[in-house]
Structure formats: C-alpha cells, structure tokens
N, C-alpha and C positions, 0 to 999 in steps of 0.2 A: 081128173087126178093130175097134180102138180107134176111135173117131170122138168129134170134139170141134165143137159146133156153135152159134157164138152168134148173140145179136138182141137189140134191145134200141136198137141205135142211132138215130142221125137227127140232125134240125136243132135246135137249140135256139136261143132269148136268151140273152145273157150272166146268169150269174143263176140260171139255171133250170134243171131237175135230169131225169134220165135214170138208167135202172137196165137194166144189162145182165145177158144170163144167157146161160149158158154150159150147153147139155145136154151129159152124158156116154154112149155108146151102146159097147156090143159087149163087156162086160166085168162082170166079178160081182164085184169085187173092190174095192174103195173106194182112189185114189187116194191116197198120204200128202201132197202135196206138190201145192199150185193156186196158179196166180196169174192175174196178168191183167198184160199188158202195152200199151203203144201205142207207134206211129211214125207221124210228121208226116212228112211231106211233105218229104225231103232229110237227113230225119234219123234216126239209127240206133234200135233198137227199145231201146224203156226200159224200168222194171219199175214197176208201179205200185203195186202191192198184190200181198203173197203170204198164205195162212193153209195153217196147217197141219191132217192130221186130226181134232188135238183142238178147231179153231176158233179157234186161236190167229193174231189176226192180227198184218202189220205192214206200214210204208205208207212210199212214197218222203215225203220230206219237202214236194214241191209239192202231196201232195193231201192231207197231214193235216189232217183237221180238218173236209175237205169229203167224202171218200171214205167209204165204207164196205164193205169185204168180206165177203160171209157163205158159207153151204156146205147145201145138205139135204143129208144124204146119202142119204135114201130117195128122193127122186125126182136122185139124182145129179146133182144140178146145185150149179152157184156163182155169185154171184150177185156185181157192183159196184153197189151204190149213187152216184150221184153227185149230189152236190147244188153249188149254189153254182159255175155252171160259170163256166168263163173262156175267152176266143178260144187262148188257148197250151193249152187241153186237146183240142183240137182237130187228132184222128189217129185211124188207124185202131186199133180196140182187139181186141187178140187174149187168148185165155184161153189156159192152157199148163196142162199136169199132167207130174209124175213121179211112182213107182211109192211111192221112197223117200225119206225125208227126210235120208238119212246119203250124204256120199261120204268116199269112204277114211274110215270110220270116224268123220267127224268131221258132227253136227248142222246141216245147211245151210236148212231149210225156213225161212227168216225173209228180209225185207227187211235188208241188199240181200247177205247171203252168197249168195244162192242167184241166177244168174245168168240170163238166156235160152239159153244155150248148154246147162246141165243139165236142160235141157227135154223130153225127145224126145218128147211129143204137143203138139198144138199146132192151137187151129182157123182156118179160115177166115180170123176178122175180121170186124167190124162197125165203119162209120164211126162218128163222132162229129161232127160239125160245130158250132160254136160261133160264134155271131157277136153285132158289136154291143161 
C-alpha cells in the first residue's frame, strides 16, 4: 500500500525558512508526477510546486523565487524548500503523487495544468505557521 508521509513543518519568523519532506513508502516504482500543495484555514487547497520525474520543476507564482522543489529518487522522497517565509504561507502543507504525467493523452506534470484533483496519493500534511 502507497503511503505518503511528510515533516518538516512548524513555527517560523516571518523571514525565515523551513524545508519539508515528503517520504514515499509501499512501492518500487518511481512516481511520474509530485507536488506539494497547502490550505489555510477557510480556504480551498492550492498547488504550490509541482516537478516532474525528470526534476523538471514549476511553481504557483506566490512562491517563485522563495520556493524550491527538489526529488531523491533513491531514498524516494521530495523535498520543498522554503525560504523567505511570509504570514500568507501559512497552511497546512500536503505532498501529493500520481503514477503518470499524461491524462487523455495530453502532458499535465507542470504547474498549474496539473490540478489536486489528478492526485490520488496524497499525505497527511504538515503545518506551517508563519508569524510576525
């Protein structure tokens, strides 16, 4: 059985940076398709960062520039960098995988084709808290 299980989170300054990760368990097979998503508090879940198998990444446009997504595949994890946090980053952060990077035929692994809903792994969650 797939299991998806991050840490990483906590309290931070505004400012200050945190790096989440994301183990993969129950599977021998290298996902095509990771992301990381967050939801605040009354609000719907967002997409933050997606990379694809090859490490190709790509980023909602509020965390460019601060974010960083990366991938081991040998220890099957994936990894958000965050640096330069802000109180609006401030939600819960889920990681998400699909199998494949194609639906009907057509290329979706990249920010923002590729939706929460073409998800279907999906962990836990770890908070983030930003203050200041």
């Amino acid at each position: 059985q797939v299991q998806l299980v991050e840490s990483g989170g906590g309290s931070v300054q505004s400012g200050g940076s945190l790096r989440l990760s994301c183990a993969a368990f129950g599977y021998t097979y290298s996902f095509a398709c990771m992301g990381w998503f967050r939801q605040a508090p009354g609000k719907e879940r967002e997409g933050v960062a997606i990379i694809d198998s090859d490490g190709s990444p790509s980023y909602a446009d509020s965390v460019k520039g601060r974010f960083t997504i990366s991938q081991d595949n040998a220890k099957n994890t994936l990894y958000l960098q965050m640096n330069s946090l802000k109180p609006e980053d401030t939600a819960m952060y889920y990681c998400a995988a699909r199998w494949s990077p194609y639906i009907r035929g057509g290329y979706v692994c990249q920010y923002p084709r590729v939706t929460r809903t073409d998800f279907g792994y999906w962990g836990q969650g770890t908070q983030v808290t930003v203050s200041g």
